[in-house]
Structure formats: structure tokens, C-alpha cells
LUMSEKOL-317145 format. One line per field, with one value per atom (N, C-alpha, C): residue in three letters; residue number from 1; atom name; x, y, z; chain. Coordinates in steps of 0.2 Angstrom, whole numbers, plus 2048, in hexadecimal, padded with zeros to 3 digits. Layout:
// LUMSEKOL-317145
resn <- ALA;...
resi <- NUM;...
name <- CA;...
xx <- X;...
yy <- Y;...
zz <- Z;...
chain <- A;...
// end
This chain:
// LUMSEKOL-317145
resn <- UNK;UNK;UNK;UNK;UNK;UNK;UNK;UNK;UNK;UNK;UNK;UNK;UNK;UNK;UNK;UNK;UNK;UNK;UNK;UNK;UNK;UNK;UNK;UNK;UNK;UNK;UNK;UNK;UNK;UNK;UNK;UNK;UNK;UNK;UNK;UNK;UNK;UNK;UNK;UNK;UNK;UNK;UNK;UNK;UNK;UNK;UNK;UNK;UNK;UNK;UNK;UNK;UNK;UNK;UNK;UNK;UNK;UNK;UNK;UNK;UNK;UNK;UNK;UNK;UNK;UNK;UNK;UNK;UNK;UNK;UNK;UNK;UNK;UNK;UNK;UNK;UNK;UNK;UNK;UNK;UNK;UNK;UNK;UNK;UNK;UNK;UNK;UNK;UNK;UNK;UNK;UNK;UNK;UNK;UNK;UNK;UNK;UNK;UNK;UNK;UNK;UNK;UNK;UNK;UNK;UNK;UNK;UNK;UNK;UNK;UNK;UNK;UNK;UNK;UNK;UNK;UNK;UNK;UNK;UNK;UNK;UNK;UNK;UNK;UNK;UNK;UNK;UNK;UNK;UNK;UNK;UNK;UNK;UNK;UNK;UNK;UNK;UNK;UNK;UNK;UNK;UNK;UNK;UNK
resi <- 1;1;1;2;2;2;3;3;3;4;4;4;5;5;5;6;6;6;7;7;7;8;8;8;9;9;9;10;10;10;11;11;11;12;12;12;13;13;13;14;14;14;15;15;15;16;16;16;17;17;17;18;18;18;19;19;19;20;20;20;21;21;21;22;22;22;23;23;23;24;24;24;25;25;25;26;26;26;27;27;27;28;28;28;29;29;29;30;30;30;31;31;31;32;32;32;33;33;33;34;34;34;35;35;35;36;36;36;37;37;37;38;38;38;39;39;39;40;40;40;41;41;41;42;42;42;43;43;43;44;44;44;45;45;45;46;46;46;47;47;47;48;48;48
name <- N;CA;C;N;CA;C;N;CA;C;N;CA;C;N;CA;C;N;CA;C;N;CA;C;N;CA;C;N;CA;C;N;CA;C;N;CA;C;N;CA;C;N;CA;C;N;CA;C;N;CA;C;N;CA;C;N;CA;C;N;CA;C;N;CA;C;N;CA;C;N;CA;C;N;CA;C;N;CA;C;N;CA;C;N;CA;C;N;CA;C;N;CA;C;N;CA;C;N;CA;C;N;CA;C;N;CA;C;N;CA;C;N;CA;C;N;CA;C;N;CA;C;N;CA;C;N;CA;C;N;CA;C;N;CA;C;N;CA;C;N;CA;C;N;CA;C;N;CA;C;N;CA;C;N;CA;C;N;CA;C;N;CA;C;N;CA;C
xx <- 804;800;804;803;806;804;804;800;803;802;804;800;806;805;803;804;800;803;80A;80D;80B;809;806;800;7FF;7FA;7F3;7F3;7EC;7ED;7F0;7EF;7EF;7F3;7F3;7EE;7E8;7E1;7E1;7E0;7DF;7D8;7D5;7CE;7CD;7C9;7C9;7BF;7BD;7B8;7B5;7B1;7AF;7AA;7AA;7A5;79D;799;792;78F;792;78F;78E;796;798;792;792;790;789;786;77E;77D;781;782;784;787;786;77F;77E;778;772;772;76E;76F;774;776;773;775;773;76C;769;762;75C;762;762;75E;760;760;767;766;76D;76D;769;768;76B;767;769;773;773;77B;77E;77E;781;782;77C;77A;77F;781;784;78B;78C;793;798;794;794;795;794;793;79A;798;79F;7A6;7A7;7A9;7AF;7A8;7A9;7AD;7AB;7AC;7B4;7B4;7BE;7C2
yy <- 7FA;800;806;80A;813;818;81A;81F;826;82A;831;838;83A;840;840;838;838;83C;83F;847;84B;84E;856;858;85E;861;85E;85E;859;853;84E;848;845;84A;847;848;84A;84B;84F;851;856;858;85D;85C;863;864;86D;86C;872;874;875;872;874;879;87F;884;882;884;883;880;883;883;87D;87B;874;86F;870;86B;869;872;870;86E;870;86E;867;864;85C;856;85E;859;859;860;860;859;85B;853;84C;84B;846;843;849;84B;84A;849;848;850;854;85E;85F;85C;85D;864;866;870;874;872;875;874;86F;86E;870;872;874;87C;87E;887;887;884;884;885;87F;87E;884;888;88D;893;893;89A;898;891;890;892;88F;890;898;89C;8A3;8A6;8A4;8A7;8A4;89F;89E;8A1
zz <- 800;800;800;7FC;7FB;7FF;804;805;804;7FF;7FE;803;806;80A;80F;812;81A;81F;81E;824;822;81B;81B;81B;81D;81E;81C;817;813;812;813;815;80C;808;801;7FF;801;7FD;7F9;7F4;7EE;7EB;7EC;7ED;7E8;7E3;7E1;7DF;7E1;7E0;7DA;7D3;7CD;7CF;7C9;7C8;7C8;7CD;7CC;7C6;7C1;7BB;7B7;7B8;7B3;7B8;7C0;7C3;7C1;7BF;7BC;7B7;7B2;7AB;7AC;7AE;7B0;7B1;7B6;7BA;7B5;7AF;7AA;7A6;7A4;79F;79F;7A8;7A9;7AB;7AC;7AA;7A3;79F;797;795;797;795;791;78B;788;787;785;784;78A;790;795;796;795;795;793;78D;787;788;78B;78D;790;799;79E;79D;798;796;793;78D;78A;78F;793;79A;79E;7A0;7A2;79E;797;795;794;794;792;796;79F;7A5;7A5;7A4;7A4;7A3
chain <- A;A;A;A;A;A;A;A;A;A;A;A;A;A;A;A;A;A;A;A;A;A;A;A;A;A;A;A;A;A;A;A;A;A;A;A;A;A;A;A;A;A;A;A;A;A;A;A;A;A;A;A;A;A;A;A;A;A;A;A;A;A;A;A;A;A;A;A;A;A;A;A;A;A;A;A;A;A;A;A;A;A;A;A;A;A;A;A;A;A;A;A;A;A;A;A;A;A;A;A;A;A;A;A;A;A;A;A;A;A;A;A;A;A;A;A;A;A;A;A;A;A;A;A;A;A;A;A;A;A;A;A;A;A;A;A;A;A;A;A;A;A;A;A
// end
């Protein structure tokens, strides 16, 4: 077994928060609202 960064600070974890957006533009997709996705994605995009 490997355990990476069990003395620092964050115990190795790597964790980053996605933009509201992508996350609803997902949740639309998988909703099968490919429009709404598409929208979401597009705004995300821009905002980058």
C-alpha cells in the first residue's frame, strides 16, 4: 500500500471546487435537457 502525504497538511487529498454552472449543465444533461446544457456550457465557457 502507498500512502501519499500522510505528514502534510491535507493528508494528500486534492480536492477543487467546479463552477455552479458546469455542475448544472451536467445535472441538465443527465436529465436528458441537452439544450439546457449546451446553454450552460456556452456561459461557462465565456466566463473563463
Amino acid at each position: 500500500m502507498f500512502l501519499r502525504g500522510t505528514q502534510a497538511e491535507s493528508r494528500g487529498v486534492y480536492a477543487e471546487r467546479p463552477p455552479r454552472e458546469l455542475i448544472e449543465a451536467l445535472d441538465a444533461l443527465f436529465q436528458g435537457d441537452t439544450q439546457a446544457a449546451k446553454t450552460a456550457t456556452t456561459d461557462t465557457e465565456a466566463s473563463a
